[in-house]
C-alpha positions as protocol buffer text, in pm:
chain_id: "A"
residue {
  index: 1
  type: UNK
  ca { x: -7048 y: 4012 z: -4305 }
}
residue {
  index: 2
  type: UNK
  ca { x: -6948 y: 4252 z: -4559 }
}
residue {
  index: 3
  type: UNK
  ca { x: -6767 y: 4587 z: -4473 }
}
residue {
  index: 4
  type: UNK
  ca { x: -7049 y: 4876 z: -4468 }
}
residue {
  index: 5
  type: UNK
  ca { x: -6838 y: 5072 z: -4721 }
}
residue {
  index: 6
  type: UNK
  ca { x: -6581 y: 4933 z: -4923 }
}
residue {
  index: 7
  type: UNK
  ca { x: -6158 y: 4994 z: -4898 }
}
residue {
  index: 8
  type: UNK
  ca { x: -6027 y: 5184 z: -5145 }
}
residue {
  index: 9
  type: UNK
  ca { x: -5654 y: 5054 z: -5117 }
}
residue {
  index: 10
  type: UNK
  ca { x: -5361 y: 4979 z: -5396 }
}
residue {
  index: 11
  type: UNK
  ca { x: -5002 y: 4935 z: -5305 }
}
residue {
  index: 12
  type: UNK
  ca { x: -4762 y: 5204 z: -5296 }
}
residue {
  index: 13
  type: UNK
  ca { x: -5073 y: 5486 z: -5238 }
}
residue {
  index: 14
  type: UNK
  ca { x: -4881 y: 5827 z: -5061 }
}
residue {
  index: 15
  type: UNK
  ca { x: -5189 y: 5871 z: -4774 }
}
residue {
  index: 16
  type: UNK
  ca { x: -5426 y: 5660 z: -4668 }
}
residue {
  index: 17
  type: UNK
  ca { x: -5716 y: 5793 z: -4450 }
}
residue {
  index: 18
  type: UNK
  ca { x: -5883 y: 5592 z: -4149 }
}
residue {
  index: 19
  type: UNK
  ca { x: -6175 y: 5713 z: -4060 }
}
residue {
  index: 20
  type: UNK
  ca { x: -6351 y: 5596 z: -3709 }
}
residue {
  index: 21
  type: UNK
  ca { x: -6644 y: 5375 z: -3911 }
}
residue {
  index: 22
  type: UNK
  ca { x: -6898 y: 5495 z: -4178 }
}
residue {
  index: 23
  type: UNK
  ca { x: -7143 y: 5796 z: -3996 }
}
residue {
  index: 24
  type: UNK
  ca { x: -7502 y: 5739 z: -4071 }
}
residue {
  index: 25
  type: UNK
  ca { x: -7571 y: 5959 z: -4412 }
}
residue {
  index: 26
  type: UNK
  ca { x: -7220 y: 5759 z: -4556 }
}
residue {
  index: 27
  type: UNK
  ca { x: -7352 y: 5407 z: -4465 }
}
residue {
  index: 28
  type: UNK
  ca { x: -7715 y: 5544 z: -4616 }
}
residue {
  index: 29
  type: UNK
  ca { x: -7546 y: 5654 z: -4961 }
}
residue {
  index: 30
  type: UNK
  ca { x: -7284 y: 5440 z: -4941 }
}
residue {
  index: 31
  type: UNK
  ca { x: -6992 y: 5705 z: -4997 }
}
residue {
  index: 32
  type: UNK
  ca { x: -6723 y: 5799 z: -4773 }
}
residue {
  index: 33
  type: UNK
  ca { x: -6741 y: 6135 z: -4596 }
}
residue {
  index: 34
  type: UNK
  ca { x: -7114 y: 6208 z: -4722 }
}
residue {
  index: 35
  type: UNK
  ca { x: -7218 y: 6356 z: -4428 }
}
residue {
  index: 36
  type: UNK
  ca { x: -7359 y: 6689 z: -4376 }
}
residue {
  index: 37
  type: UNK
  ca { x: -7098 y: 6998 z: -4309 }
}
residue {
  index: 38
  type: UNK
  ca { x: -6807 y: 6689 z: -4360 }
}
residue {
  index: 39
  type: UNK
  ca { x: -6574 y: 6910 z: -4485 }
}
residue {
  index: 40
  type: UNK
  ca { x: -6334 y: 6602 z: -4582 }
}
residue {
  index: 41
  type: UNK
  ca { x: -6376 y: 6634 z: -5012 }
}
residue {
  index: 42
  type: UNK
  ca { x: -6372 y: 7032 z: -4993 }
}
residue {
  index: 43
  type: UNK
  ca { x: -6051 y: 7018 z: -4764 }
}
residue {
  index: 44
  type: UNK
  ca { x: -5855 y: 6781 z: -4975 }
}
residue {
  index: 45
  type: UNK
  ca { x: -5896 y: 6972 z: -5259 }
}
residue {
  index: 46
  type: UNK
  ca { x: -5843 y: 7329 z: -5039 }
}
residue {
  index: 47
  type: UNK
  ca { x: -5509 y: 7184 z: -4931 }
}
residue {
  index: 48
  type: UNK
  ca { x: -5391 y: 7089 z: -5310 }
}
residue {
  index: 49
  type: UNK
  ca { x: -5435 y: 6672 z: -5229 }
}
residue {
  index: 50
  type: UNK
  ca { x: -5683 y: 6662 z: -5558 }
}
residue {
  index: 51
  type: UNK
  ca { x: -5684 y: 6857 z: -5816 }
}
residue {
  index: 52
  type: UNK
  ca { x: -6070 y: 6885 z: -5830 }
}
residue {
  index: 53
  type: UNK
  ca { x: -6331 y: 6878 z: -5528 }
}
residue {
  index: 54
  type: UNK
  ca { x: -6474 y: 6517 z: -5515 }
}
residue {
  index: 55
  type: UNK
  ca { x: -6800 y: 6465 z: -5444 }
}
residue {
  index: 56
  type: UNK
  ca { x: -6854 y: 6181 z: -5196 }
}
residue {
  index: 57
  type: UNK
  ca { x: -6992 y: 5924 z: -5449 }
}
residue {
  index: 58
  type: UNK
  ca { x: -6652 y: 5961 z: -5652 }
}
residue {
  index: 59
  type: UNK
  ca { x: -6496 y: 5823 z: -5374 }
}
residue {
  index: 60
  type: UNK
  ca { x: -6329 y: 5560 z: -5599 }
}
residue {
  index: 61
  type: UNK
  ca { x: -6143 y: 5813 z: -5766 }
}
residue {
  index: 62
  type: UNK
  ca { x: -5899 y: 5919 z: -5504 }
}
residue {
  index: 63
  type: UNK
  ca { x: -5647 y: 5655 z: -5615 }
}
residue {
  index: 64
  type: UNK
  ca { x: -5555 y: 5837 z: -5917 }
}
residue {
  index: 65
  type: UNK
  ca { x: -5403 y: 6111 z: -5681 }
}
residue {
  index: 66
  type: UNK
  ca { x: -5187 y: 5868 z: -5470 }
}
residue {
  index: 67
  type: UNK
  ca { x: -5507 y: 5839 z: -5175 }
}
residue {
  index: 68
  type: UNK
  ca { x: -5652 y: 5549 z: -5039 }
}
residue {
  index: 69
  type: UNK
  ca { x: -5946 y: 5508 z: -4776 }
}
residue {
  index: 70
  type: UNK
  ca { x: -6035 y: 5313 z: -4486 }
}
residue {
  index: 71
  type: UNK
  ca { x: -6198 y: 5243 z: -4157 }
}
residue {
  index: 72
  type: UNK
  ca { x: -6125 y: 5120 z: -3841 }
}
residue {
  index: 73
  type: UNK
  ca { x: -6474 y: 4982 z: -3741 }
}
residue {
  index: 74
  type: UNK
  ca { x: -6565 y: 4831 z: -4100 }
}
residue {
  index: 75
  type: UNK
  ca { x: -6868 y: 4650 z: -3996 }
}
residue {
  index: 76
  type: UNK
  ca { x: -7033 y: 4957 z: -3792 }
}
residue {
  index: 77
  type: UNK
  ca { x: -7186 y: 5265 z: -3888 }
}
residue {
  index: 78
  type: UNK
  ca { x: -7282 y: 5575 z: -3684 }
}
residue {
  index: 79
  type: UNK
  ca { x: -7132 y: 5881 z: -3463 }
}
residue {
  index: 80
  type: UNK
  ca { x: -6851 y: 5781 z: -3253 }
}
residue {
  index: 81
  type: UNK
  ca { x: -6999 y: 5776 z: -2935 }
}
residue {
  index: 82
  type: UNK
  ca { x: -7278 y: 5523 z: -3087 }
}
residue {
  index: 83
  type: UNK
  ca { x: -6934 y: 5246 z: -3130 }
}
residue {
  index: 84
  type: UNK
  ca { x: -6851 y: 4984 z: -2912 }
}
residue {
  index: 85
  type: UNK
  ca { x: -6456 y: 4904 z: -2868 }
}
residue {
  index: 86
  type: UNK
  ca { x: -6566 y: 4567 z: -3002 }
}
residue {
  index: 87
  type: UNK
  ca { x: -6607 y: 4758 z: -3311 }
}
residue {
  index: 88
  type: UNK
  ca { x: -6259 y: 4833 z: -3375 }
}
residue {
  index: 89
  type: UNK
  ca { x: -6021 y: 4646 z: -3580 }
}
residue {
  index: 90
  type: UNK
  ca { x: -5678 y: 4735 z: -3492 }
}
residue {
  index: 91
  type: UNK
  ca { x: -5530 y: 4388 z: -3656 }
}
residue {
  index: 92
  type: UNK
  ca { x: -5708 y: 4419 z: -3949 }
}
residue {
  index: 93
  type: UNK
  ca { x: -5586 y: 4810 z: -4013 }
}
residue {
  index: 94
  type: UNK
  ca { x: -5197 y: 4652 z: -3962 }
}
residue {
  index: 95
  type: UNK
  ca { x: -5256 y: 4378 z: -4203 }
}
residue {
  index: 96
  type: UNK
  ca { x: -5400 y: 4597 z: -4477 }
}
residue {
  index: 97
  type: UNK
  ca { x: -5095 y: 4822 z: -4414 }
}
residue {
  index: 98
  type: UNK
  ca { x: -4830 y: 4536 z: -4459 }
}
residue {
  index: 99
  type: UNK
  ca { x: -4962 y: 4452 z: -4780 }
}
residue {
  index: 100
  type: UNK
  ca { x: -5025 y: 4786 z: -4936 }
}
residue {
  index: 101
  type: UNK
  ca { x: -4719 y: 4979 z: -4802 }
}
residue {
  index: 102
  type: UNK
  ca { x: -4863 y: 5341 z: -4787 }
}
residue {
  index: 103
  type: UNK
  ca { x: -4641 y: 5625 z: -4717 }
}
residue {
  index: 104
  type: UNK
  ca { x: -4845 y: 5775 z: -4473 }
}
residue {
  index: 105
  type: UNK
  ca { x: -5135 y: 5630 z: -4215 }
}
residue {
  index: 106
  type: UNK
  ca { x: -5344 y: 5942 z: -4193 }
}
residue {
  index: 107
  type: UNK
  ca { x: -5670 y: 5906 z: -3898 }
}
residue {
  index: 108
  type: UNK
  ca { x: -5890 y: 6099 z: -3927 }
}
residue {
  index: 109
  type: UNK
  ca { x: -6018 y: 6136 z: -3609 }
}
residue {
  index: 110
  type: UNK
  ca { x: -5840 y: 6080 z: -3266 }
}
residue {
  index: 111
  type: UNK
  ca { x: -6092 y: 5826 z: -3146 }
}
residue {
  index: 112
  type: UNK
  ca { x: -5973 y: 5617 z: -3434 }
}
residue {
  index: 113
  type: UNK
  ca { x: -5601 y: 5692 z: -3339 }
}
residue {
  index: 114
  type: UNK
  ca { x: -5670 y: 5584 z: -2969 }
}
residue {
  index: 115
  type: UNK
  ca { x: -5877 y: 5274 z: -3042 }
}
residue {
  index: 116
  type: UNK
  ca { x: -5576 y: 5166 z: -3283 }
}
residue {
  index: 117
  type: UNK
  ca { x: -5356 y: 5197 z: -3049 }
}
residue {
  index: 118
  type: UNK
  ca { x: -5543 y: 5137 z: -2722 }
}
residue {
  index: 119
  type: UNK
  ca { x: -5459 y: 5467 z: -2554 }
}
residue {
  index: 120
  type: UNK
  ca { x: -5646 y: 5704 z: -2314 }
}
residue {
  index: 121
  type: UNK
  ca { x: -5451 y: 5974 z: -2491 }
}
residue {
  index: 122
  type: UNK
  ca { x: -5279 y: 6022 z: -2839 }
}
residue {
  index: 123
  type: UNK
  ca { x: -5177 y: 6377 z: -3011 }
}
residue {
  index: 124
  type: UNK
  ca { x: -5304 y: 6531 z: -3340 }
}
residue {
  index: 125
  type: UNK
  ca { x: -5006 y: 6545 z: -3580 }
}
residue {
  index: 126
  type: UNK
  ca { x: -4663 y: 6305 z: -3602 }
}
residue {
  index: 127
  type: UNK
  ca { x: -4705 y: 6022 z: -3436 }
}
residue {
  index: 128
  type: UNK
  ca { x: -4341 y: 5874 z: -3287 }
}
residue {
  index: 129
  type: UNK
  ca { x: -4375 y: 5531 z: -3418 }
}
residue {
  index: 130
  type: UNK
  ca { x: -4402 y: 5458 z: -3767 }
}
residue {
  index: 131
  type: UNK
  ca { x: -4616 y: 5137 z: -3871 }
}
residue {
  index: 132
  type: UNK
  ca { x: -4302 y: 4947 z: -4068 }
}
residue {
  index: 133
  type: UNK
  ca { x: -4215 y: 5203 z: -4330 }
}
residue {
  index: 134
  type: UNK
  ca { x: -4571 y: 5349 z: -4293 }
}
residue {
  index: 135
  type: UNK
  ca { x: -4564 y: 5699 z: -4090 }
}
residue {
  index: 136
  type: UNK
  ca { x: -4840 y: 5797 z: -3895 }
}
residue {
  index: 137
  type: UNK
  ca { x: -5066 y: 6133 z: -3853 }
}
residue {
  index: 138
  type: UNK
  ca { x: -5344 y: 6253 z: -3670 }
}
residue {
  index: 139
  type: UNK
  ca { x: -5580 y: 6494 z: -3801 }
}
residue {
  index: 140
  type: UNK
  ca { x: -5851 y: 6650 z: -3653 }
}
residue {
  index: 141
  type: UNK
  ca { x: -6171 y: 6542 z: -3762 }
}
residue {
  index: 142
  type: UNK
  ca { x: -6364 y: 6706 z: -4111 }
}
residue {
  index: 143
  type: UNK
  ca { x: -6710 y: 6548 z: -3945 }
}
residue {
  index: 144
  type: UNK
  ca { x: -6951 y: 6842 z: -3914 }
}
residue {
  index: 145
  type: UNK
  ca { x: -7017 y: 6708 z: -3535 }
}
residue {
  index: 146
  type: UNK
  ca { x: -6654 y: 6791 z: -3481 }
}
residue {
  index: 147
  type: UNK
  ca { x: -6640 y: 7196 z: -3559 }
}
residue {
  index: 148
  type: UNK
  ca { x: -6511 y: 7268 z: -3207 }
}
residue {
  index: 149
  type: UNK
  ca { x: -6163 y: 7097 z: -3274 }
}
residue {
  index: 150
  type: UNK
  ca { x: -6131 y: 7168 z: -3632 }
}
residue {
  index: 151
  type: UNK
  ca { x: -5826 y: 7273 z: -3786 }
}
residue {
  index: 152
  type: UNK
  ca { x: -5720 y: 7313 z: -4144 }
}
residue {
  index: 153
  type: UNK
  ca { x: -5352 y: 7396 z: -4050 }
}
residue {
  index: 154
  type: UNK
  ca { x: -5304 y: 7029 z: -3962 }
}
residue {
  index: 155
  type: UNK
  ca { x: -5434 y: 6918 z: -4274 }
}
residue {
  index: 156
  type: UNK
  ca { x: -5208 y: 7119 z: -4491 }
}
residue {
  index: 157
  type: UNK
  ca { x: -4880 y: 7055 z: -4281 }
}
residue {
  index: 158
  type: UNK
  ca { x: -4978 y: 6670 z: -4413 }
}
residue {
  index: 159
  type: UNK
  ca { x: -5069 y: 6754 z: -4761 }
}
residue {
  index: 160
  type: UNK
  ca { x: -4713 y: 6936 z: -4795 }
}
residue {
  index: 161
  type: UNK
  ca { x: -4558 y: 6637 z: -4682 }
}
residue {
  index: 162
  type: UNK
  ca { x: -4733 y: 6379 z: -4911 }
}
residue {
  index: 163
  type: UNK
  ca { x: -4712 y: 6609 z: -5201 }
}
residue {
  index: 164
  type: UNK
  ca { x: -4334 y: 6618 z: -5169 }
}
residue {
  index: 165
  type: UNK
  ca { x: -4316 y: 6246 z: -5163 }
}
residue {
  index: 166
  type: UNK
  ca { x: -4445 y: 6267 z: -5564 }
}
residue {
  index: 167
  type: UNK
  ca { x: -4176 y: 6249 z: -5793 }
}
Protein backbone atom coordinates (compact mmCIF):
# COMPACT_ATOMS: atom_id res chain seq x y z
CA UNK A 1 0.00 0.00 0.00
CA UNK A 2 1.55 3.19 -0.82
CA UNK A 3 2.00 6.04 1.81
CA UNK A 4 -1.06 8.63 1.29
CA UNK A 5 1.52 11.44 0.91
CA UNK A 6 4.97 10.96 0.17
CA UNK A 7 8.36 11.55 2.70
CA UNK A 8 10.24 14.26 1.96
CA UNK A 9 13.59 13.05 3.69
CA UNK A 10 17.57 13.46 2.71
CA UNK A 11 20.33 12.82 5.15
CA UNK A 12 21.78 15.35 7.25
CA UNK A 13 18.25 17.68 6.98
CA UNK A 14 18.36 20.26 10.42
CA UNK A 15 14.28 19.53 11.29
CA UNK A 16 12.20 17.11 10.30
CA UNK A 17 8.41 17.47 10.98
CA UNK A 18 5.99 14.45 11.95
CA UNK A 19 2.81 15.17 11.55
CA UNK A 20 -0.09 12.75 13.13
CA UNK A 21 -1.21 11.35 9.34
CA UNK A 22 -2.40 13.37 6.26
CA UNK A 23 -5.99 15.43 7.38
CA UNK A 24 -8.60 15.08 4.77
CA UNK A 25 -8.07 18.35 2.34
CA UNK A 26 -3.96 17.12 2.36
CA UNK A 27 -4.78 13.47 1.36
CA UNK A 28 -7.49 15.19 -1.29
CA UNK A 29 -4.66 17.53 -2.88
CA UNK A 30 -2.06 15.54 -2.03
CA UNK A 31 0.16 18.29 -0.19
CA UNK A 32 1.24 18.43 3.27
CA UNK A 33 -0.44 20.90 5.61
CA UNK A 34 -3.22 21.93 2.91
CA UNK A 35 -5.79 22.21 5.21
CA UNK A 36 -7.94 25.07 5.91
CA UNK A 37 -6.65 27.77 8.71
CA UNK A 38 -3.27 25.17 8.85
CA UNK A 39 -1.14 27.75 9.69
CA UNK A 40 2.02 25.31 9.21
CA UNK A 41 3.59 27.16 5.62
CA UNK A 42 2.70 30.80 6.99
CA UNK A 43 4.43 29.92 10.44
CA UNK A 44 7.59 28.54 9.02
CA UNK A 45 8.16 31.35 7.09
CA UNK A 46 6.84 33.88 10.21
CA UNK A 47 9.52 32.23 12.35
CA UNK A 48 12.50 32.76 9.61
CA UNK A 49 12.61 28.58 8.79
CA UNK A 50 12.03 29.62 4.84
CA UNK A 51 12.82 32.37 3.34
CA UNK A 52 9.50 32.57 1.34
CA UNK A 53 5.86 31.34 2.42
CA UNK A 54 5.33 27.89 0.72
CA UNK A 55 2.30 27.05 -0.53
CA UNK A 56 1.28 23.49 0.34
CA UNK A 57 1.81 21.98 -3.17
CA UNK A 58 5.60 23.17 -2.97
CA UNK A 59 5.94 20.91 -0.34
CA UNK A 60 8.97 19.33 -2.10
CA UNK A 61 10.81 22.35 -1.74
CA UNK A 62 11.48 22.45 1.93
CA UNK A 63 14.71 20.47 1.53
CA UNK A 64 16.53 23.29 0.11
CA UNK A 65 16.17 25.03 3.61
CA UNK A 66 17.54 22.05 5.68
CA UNK A 67 13.49 20.61 6.34
CA UNK A 68 12.21 17.38 5.82
CA UNK A 69 8.54 15.95 6.33
CA UNK A 70 6.84 13.05 7.62
CA UNK A 71 4.05 11.15 9.23
CA UNK A 72 3.46 8.87 11.78
CA UNK A 73 0.29 7.12 10.39
CA UNK A 74 1.49 7.00 6.58
CA UNK A 75 -1.22 4.86 5.33
CA UNK A 76 -4.24 6.92 7.06
CA UNK A 77 -5.75 10.09 6.43
CA UNK A 78 -8.17 12.20 8.52
CA UNK A 79 -8.55 14.28 11.99
CA UNK A 80 -6.89 12.66 14.81
CA UNK A 81 -9.64 11.41 16.60
CA UNK A 82 -10.81 9.54 13.20
CA UNK A 83 -7.07 7.21 13.77
CA UNK A 84 -6.82 4.00 15.16
CA UNK A 85 -3.47 3.21 17.29
CA UNK A 86 -3.08 0.53 14.63
CA UNK A 87 -2.39 3.43 12.50
CA UNK A 88 0.74 4.46 13.99
CA UNK A 89 4.14 3.54 12.98
CA UNK A 90 6.49 4.14 15.71
CA UNK A 91 9.25 1.56 14.09
CA UNK A 92 9.02 2.87 10.92
CA UNK A 93 9.55 6.77 12.21
CA UNK A 94 12.99 5.22 14.12
CA UNK A 95 14.17 3.53 11.05
CA UNK A 96 13.75 6.53 8.77
CA UNK A 97 15.61 8.48 11.51
CA UNK A 98 18.69 6.06 11.63
CA UNK A 99 19.23 6.41 8.12
CA UNK A 100 18.72 10.08 7.56
CA UNK A 101 20.33 11.47 10.77
CA UNK A 102 18.25 14.74 11.25
CA UNK A 103 19.25 17.19 13.80
CA UNK A 104 16.05 17.63 15.18
CA UNK A 105 12.66 15.26 15.35
CA UNK A 106 10.10 18.02 15.40
CA UNK A 107 6.00 16.52 16.01
CA UNK A 108 3.84 18.36 15.23
CA UNK A 109 1.18 17.51 17.26
CA UNK A 110 1.23 15.78 20.75
CA UNK A 111 -0.97 12.91 19.67
CA UNK A 112 1.84 12.05 17.33
CA UNK A 113 4.44 12.50 20.22
CA UNK A 114 2.35 10.13 22.52
CA UNK A 115 1.55 7.45 19.95
CA UNK A 116 5.49 7.42 19.21
CA UNK A 117 6.23 6.91 22.32
CA UNK A 118 3.23 5.10 23.82
CA UNK A 119 2.47 7.58 26.59
CA UNK A 120 -0.74 8.86 28.29
CA UNK A 121 1.19 12.07 28.66
CA UNK A 122 4.19 13.84 26.88
CA UNK A 123 5.12 17.79 27.08
CA UNK A 124 5.24 20.39 24.25
CA UNK A 125 8.89 21.49 23.88
CA UNK A 126 12.45 19.44 24.72
CA UNK A 127 11.90 16.18 24.99
CA UNK A 128 14.65 14.37 27.60
CA UNK A 129 15.69 11.63 25.35
CA UNK A 130 17.23 12.23 22.17
CA UNK A 131 16.55 9.56 19.28
CA UNK A 132 20.55 8.60 18.72
CA UNK A 133 21.99 11.97 17.82
CA UNK A 134 18.45 13.09 16.74
CA UNK A 135 16.84 15.61 19.47
CA UNK A 136 13.35 15.73 19.93
CA UNK A 137 10.51 18.64 20.13
CA UNK A 138 7.01 19.01 20.55
CA UNK A 139 5.09 21.66 19.02
CA UNK A 140 1.74 22.49 19.31
CA UNK A 141 -0.27 21.80 16.46
CA UNK A 142 -0.65 24.54 13.17
CA UNK A 143 -4.07 22.37 12.26
CA UNK A 144 -6.90 24.92 12.17
CA UNK A 145 -8.95 22.27 14.48
CA UNK A 146 -6.26 22.95 17.01
CA UNK A 147 -6.62 27.01 17.68
CA UNK A 148 -7.30 26.42 21.40
CA UNK A 149 -3.64 25.18 22.12
CA UNK A 150 -1.84 27.15 19.61
CA UNK A 151 1.27 28.78 20.24
CA UNK A 152 3.77 30.49 18.01
CA UNK A 153 6.32 31.02 20.89
CA UNK A 154 7.09 27.31 20.74
CA UNK A 155 7.66 27.38 17.23
CA UNK A 156 10.19 30.10 17.23
CA UNK A 157 12.17 28.83 20.40
CA UNK A 158 12.75 25.71 17.69
CA UNK A 159 13.41 27.73 14.66
CA UNK A 160 16.25 29.66 16.75
CA UNK A 161 17.68 26.50 17.55
CA UNK A 162 17.78 24.89 14.04
CA UNK A 163 18.83 28.09 12.50
CA UNK A 164 21.92 28.16 14.71
CA UNK A 165 22.82 24.69 13.74
CA UNK A 166 23.53 26.31 9.90
CA UNK A 167 26.95 27.06 9.38
Amino acid sequence: MDPVLPDVLAPGLCVVFCGTAAGARSAQVGAYYAGPGNRFWPTLHAVGLTPVRLQPQQFREVTRYGIGLTDLAKHAAGSDASLDRADFDAAALRDKLARFRPAVLAFTSKRAAREFYRQQRVDYGWQPQPLDSTRVYVLPSPSGAARRAWDVTRWQVLADFVRGLSP
